[in-house]
C-alpha positions as CSV (number, residue, x, y, z in Angstrom):
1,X,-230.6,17.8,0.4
2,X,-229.3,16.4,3.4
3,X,-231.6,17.7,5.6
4,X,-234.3,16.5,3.3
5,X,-233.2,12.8,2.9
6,X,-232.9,12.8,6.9
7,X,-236.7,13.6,7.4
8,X,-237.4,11.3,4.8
9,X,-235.8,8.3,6.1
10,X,-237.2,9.2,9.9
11,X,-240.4,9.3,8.3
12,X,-240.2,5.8,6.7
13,X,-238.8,4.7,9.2
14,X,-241.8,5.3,11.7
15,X,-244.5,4.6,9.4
16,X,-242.8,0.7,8.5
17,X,-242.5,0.5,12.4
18,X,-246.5,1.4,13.1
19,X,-247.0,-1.1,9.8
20,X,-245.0,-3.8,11.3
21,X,-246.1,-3.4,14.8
22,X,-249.7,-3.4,13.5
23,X,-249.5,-7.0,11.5
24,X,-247.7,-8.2,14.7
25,X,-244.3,-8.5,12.9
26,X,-242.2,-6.0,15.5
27,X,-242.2,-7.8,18.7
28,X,-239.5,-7.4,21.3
29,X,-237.2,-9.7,20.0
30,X,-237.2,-7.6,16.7
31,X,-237.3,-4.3,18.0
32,X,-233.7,-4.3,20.5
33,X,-231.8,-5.1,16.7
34,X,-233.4,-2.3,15.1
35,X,-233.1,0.0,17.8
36,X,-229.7,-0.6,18.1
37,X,-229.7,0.5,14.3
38,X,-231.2,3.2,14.7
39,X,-228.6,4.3,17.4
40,X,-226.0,4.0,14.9
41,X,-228.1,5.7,12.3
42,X,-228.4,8.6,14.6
43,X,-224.4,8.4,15.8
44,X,-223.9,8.7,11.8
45,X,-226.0,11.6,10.8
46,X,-224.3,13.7,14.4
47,X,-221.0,12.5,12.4
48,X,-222.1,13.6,9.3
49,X,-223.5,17.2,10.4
50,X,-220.1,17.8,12.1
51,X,-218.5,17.1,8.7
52,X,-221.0,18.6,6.7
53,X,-219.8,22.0,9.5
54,X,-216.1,22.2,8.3
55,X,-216.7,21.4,4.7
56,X,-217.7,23.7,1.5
57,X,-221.3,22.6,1.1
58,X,-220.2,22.3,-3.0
59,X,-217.5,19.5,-1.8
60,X,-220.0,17.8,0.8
61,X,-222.5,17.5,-1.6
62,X,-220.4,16.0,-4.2
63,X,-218.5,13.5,-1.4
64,X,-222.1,12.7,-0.4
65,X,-224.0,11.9,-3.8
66,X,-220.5,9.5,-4.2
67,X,-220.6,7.5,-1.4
68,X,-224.6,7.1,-2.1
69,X,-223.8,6.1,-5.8
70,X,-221.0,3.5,-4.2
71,X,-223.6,2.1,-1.6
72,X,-226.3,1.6,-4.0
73,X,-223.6,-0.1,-6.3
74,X,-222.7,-2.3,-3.0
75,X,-226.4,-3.1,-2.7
76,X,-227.3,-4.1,-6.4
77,X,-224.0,-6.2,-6.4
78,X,-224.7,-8.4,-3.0
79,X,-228.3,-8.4,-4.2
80,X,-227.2,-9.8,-7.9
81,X,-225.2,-12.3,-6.0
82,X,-227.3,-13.6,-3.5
83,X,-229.6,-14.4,-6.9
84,X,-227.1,-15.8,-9.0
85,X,-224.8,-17.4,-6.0
């Protein structure tokens, strides 16, 4: 699962950079912000594969699927209250 959602989101994340660069969107001023991003993106997966190590896989999983359920709630919230703010 992990692994999975990893190749995904590197995947996305190079074809929105070959879509942006190609409509002239990704310049340099855009691109030091997002790769400083991605650095931290990376730092967090190395983090999380450590963890992921010296945990049962049953108990990572569950931690995981949490904190993905509490992030998407974070998202919808700010979303809903950028709309209604």
């Amino acid at each position: 699962l992990v692994q999975a959602l990893g190749v995904f989101f590197t995947n996305a994340t190079l074809a929105l950079a070959f879509n942006l660069t190609a409509s002239g969107l990704l310049t340099a001023a855009t691109a030091l912000p997002g790769a400083v991003a991605m650095m931290a993106s990376f730092t967090g997966m190395f983090i999380g594969q450590a963890v992921r190590t010296r945990m049962q896989p049953d108990v990572f999983r569950r931690w995981f699927l949490i904190s993905m359920i509490l992030l998407g709630i974070y998202l919808a919230g700010s979303a809903l209250l950028k709309i209604h703010g």
